[in-house]
VMD Tcl script that draws the C-alpha trace (Angstrom):
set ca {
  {15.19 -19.41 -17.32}
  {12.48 -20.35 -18.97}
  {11.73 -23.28 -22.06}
  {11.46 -20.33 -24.11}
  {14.18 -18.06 -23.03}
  {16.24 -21.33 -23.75}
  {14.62 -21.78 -27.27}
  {16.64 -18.41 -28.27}
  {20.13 -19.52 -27.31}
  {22.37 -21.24 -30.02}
  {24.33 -24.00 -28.41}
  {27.12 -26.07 -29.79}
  {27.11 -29.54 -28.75}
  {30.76 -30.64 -28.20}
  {31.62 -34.09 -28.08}
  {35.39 -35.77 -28.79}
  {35.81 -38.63 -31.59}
  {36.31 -42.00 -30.43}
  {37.63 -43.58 -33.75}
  {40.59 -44.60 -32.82}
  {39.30 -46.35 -29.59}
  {36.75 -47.84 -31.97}
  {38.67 -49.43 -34.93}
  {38.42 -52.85 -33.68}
  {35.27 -52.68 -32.78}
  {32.99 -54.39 -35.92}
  {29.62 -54.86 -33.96}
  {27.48 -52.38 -35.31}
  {25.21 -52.11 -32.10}
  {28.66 -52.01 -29.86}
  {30.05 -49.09 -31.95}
  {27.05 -46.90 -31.38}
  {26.49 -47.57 -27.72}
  {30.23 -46.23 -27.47}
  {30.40 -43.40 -30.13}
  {30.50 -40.25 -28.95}
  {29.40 -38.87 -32.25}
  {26.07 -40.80 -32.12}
  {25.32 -39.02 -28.62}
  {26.28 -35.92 -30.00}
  {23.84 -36.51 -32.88}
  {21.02 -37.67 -30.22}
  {21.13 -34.15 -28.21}
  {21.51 -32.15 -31.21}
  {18.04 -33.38 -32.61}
  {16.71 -33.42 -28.34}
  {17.41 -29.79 -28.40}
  {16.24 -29.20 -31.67}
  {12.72 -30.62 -30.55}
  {12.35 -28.46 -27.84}
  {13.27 -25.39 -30.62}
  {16.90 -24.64 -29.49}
  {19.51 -24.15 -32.43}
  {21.86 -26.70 -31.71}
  {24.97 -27.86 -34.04}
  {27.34 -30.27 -32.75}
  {31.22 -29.95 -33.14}
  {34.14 -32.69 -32.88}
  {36.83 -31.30 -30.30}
  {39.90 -32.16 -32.51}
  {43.68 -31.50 -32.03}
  {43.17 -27.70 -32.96}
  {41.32 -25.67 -30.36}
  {42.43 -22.47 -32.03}
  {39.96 -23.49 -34.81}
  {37.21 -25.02 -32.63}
  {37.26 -21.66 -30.59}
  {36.86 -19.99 -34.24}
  {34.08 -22.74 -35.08}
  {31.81 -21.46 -31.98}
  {32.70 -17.88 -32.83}
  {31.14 -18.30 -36.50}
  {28.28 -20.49 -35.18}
  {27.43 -17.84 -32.35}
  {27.38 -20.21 -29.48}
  {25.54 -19.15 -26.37}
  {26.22 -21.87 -25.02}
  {28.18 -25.28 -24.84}
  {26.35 -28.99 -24.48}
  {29.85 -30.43 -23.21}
  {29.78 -34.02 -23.98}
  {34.10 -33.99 -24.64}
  {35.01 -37.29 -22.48}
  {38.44 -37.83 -23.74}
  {40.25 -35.40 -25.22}
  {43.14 -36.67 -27.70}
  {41.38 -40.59 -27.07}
  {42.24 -39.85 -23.24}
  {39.57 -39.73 -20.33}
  {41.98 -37.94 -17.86}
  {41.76 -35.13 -20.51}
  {38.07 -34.66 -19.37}
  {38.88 -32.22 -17.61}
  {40.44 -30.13 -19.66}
  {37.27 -29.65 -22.15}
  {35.63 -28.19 -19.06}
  {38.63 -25.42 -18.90}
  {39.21 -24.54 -21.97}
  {34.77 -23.42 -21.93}
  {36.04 -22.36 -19.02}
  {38.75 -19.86 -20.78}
  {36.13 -18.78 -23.31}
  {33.87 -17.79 -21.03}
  {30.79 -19.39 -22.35}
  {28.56 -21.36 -20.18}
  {28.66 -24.87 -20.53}
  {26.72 -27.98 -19.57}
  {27.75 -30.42 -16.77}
  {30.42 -30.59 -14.27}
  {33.76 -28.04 -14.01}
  {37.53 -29.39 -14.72}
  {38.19 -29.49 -10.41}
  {35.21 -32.34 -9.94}
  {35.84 -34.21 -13.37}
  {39.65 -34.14 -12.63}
  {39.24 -35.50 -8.84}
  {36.45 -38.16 -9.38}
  {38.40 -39.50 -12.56}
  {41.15 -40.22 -9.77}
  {39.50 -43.17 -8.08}
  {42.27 -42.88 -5.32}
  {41.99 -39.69 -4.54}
  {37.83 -39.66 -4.17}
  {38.02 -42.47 -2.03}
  {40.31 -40.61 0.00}
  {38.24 -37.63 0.13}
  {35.27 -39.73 0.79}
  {36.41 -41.63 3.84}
  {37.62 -37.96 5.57}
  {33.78 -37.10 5.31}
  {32.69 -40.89 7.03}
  {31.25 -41.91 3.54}
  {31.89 -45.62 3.48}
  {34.16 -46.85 0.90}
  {36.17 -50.42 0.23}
  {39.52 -50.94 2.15}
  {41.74 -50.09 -0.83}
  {45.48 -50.10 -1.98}
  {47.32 -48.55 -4.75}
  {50.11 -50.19 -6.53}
  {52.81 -49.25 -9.31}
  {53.94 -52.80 -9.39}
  {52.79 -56.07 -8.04}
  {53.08 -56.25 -4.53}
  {55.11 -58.62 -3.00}
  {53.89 -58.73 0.44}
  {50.83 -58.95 1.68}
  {47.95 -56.62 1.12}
  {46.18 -56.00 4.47}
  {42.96 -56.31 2.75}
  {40.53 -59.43 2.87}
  {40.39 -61.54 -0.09}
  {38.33 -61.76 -2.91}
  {39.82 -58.13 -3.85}
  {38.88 -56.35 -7.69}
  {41.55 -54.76 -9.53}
  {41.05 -51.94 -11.88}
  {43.02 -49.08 -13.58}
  {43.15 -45.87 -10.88}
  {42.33 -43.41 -13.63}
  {39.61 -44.92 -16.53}
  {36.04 -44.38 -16.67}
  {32.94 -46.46 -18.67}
  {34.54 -50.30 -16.62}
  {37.67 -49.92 -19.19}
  {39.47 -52.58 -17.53}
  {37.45 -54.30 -15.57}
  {36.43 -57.90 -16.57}
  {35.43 -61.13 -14.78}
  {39.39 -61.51 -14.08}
  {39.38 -58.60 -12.14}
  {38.20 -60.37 -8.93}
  {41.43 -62.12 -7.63}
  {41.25 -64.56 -4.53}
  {44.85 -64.94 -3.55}
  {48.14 -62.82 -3.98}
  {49.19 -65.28 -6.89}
  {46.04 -63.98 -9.03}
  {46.77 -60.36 -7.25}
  {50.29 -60.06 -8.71}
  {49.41 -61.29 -12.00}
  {46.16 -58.56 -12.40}
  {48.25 -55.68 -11.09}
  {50.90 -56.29 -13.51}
  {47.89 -56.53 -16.22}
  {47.02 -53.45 -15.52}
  {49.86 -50.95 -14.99}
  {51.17 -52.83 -18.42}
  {48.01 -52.50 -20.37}
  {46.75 -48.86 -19.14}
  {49.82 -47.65 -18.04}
  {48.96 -46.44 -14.78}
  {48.63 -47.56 -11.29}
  {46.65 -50.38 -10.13}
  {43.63 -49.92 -7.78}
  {42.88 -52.89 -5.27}
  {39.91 -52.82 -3.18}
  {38.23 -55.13 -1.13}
  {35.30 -56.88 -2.72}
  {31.79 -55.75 -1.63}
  {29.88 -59.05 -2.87}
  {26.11 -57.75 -1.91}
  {23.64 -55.80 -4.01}
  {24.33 -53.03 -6.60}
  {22.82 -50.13 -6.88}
  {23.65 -46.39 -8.89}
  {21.75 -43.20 -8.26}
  {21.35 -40.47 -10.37}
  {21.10 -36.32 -9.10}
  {20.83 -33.58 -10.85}
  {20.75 -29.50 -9.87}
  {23.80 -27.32 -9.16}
  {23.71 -27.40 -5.57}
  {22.39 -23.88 -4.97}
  {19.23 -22.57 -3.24}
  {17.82 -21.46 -6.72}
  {18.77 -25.21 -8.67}
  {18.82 -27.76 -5.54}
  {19.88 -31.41 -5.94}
  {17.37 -33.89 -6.98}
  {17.66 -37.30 -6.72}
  {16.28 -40.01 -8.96}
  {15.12 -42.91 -7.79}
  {17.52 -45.25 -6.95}
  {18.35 -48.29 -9.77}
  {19.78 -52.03 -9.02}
  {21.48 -53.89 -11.52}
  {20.18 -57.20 -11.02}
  {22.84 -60.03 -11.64}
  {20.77 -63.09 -12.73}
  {23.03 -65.28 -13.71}
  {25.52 -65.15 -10.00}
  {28.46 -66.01 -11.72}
  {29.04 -62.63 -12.65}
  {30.45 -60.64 -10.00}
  {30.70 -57.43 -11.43}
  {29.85 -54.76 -14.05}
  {32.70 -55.24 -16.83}
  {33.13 -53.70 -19.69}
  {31.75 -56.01 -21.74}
  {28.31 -56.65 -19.33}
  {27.95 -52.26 -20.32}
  {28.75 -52.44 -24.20}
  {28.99 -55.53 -25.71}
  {25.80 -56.85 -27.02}
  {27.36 -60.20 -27.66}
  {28.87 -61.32 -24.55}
  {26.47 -63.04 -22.31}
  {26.77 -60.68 -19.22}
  {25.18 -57.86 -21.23}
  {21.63 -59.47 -20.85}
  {22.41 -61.06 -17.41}
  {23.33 -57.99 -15.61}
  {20.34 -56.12 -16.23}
  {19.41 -52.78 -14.43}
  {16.29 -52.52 -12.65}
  {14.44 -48.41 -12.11}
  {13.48 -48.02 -9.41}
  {14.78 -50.64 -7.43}
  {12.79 -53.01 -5.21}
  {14.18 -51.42 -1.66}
  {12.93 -50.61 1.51}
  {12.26 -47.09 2.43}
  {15.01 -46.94 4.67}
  {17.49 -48.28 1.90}
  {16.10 -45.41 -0.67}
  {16.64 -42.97 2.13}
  {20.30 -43.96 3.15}
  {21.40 -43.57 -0.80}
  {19.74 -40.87 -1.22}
  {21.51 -38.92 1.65}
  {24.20 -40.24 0.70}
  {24.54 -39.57 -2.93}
  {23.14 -35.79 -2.02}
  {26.25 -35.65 0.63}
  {28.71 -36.88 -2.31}
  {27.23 -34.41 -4.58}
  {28.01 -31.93 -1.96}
  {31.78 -32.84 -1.17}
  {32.98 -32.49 -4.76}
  {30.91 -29.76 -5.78}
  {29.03 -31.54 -8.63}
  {26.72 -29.43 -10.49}
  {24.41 -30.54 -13.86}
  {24.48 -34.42 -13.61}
  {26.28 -37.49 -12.00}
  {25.67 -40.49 -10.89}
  {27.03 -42.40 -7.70}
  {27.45 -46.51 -7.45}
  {27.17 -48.00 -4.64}
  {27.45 -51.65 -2.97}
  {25.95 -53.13 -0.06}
  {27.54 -56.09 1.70}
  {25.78 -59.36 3.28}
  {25.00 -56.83 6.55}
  {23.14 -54.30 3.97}
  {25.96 -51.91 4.89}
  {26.03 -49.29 1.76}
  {29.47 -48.51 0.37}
  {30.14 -46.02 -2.23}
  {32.36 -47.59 -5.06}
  {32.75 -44.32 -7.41}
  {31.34 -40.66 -7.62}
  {30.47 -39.98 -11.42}
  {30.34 -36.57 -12.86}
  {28.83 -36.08 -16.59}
  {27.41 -40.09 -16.57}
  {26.40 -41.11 -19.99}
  {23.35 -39.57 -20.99}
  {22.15 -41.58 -24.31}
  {18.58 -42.41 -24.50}
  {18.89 -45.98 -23.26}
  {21.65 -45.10 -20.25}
  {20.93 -45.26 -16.32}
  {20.30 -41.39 -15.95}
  {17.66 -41.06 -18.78}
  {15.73 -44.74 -17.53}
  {15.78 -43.07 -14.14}
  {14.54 -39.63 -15.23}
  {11.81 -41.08 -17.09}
  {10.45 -42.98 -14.40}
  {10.14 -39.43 -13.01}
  {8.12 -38.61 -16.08}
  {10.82 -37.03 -17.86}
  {11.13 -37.58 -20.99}
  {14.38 -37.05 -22.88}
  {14.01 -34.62 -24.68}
  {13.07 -32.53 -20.88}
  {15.78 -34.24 -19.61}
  {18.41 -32.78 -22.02}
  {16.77 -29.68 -21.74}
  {17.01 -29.27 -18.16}
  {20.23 -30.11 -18.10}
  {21.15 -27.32 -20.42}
  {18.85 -25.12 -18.18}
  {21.28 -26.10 -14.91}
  {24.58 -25.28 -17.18}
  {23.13 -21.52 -18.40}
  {21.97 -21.16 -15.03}
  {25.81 -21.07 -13.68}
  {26.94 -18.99 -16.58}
  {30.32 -18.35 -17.91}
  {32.60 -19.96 -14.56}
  {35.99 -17.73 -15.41}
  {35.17 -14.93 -13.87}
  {36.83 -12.22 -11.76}
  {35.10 -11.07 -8.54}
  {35.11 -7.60 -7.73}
  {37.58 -6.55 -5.19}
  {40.09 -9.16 -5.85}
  {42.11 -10.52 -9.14}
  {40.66 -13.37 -9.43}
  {37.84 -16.02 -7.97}
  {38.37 -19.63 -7.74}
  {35.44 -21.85 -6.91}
  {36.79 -25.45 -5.25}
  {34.59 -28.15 -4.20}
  {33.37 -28.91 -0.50}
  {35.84 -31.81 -0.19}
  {39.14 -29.28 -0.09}
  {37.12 -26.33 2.02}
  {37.27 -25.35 5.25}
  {33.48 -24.76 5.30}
  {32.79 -28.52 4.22}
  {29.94 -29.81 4.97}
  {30.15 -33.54 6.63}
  {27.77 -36.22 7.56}
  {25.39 -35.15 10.07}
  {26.46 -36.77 13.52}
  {23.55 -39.08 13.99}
  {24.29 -40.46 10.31}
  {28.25 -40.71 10.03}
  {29.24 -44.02 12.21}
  {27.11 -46.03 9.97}
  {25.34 -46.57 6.67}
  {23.34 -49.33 7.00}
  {20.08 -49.52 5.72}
  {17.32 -52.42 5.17}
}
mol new
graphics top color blue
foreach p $ca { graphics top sphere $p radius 0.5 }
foreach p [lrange $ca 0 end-1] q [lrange $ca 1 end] { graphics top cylinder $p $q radius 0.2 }
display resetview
């Protein structure tokens, strides 16, 4: 489809209202880097650069009238930008469906991939079936009162939360006194199970891909980015380092596009965020983190479908050092989602057709033999 076949669709850009995740936030530059409505705002005016007719929409408590809203609008399309449903990210998925159930085509990943990756347990499960390298990891309901079986230091974090909610400097624990303590923090505080994994101390890096993963909208991969830690006693990405101007780690954990690697580095995450993208079926955009340890051995720490696309987040930096600019960026995303069209749809001969990702198929693909044993790169 072309920029001007696009140009004549009217797309509603859906996003869901973080206000109540927001009310004690008072920094001004904190509350924008997190509102949803400010991104919605963003591709609303990206599109309407590029001559789309774009309005964006909240997704409140009553879908009846937000189906109604598109209706009257005329949508031909959805931007979905809906994170958390009813202020809760493992609702994501269900923004996808319910496009999904009004047959409209819509931007980004389906319910199946945003549902599974949002499960940090469950993708590193996935991933280690198809050789991908992850951290040794446990999951816990309680604190554990024997020992782990993992090597100390370990990082705790909630199982099912996106954007580092939950993860601070205090998530790195070096002995089962600390353990206990975080675990408990966390099935407490976010009311869900606690996810330990070994701690991968080496460089950082996150690589963004776009493309549906067909013959007619391939995967392409941005150049890979670090985040540089220049002060070392930060060990991690928190959730203050991503949105909190104020706290110190914010400007001493500072991403670098593209990263200064060795060839054989960029190739080994490339392949291997093109294989993730291929085991959960990921189609638009996503992102995948990695971590190397002391040996250079890459690990993958989380598979990201629909990463944050403001102006100033990882995906756009890396796009433009591809020399695309926003504005192209947000348009070629919505070019990927009209290219899949409506996904409910029956096939003919049967009742219905279900599309799964890779990961639960019998025709998966899996690391090529010569690349599965190890994923080691310098």
């Amino acid at each position: 489809m072309t920029p001007r076949e696009i140009a004549k669709k009217k797309v509603a850009v859906l996003y869901t209202s973080v206000e109540e995740s927001l009310a004690g936030v008072l920094d001004p530059k904190m509350r924008d880097s997190m509102d949803l409505a400010v991104s919605a705002q963003t591709v609303t005016d990206a599109l309407g650069s590029q001559g789309v007719t774009a309005r964006y929409f909240s997704f409140g408590k009553d879908i009846v009238a937000l189906a109604e809203s598109f209706r009257s609008f005329g949508a031909d399309a959805v931007f979905n930008l809906s994170e958390c449903p009813l202020n809760s990210a493992q609702k994501e998925p269900h923004g996808a469906a319910f496009l999904e159930l009004l047959k409209l085509p819509y931007t980004g990943n389906g319910p199946m991939a945003l549902a599974i990756c949002n499960n940090k347990a469950l993708t590193k499960r996935i991933l280690s079936s198809h050789g991908i390298t992850t951290p040794a990891f446990r999951l816990f309901a309680s604190p554990p009162q024997r020992p782990l079986g993992l090597a100390f230091p370990v990082i705790v974090k909630p199982s099912k939360e996106d954007g580092s909610a939950g993860i601070t400097e205090e998530s790195v624990v070096d002995d089962q006194a600390g353990l206990k303590e975080r675990v408990a923090h966390v099935v407490e505080k976010y009311n869900q199970e606690a996810l330990v994994e070994e701690y991968v101390g080496g460089r950082e890096f996150n690589v963004a891909v776009l493309g549906n993963g067909t013959p007619e909208n391939p995967y392409r991969v941005f150049p890979p980015a670090e985040l540089v830690y220049r002060n070392r006693k930060w060990r991690v990405c928190s959730f203050e380092s991503k949105w909190d101007p104020n706290h110190p780690s914010f400007a001493e954990i500072a991403p670098q596009c593209p990263a200064d690697i060795s060839e054989g580095m960029r190739a080994g995450l490339t392949e291997m965020t093109v294989e993730c993208a291929r085991i959960f079926g990921l189609c638009g955009y996503s992102r995948v983190d990695f971590r190397t340890n002391m040996n250079g051995k890459l690990f993958v720490l989380e598979v990201n479908p629909n990463p944050d696309i403001s102006p100033d987040a990882g995906l756009a930096r890396a796009a433009r050092t591809e020399g695309l600019s926003y504005e192209a960026l947000v348009l070629e995303i919505l070019r990927l989602g009209l290219a899949r069209g409506a996904r409910c749809r029956r096939s003919a001969g049967s009742r219905r057709k279900t599309a799964t990702p890779s990961a639960i198929s019998s025709t998966a693909p899996r690391c090529s033999s010569h690349t599965r044993s190890t994923w080691r790169w310098s």
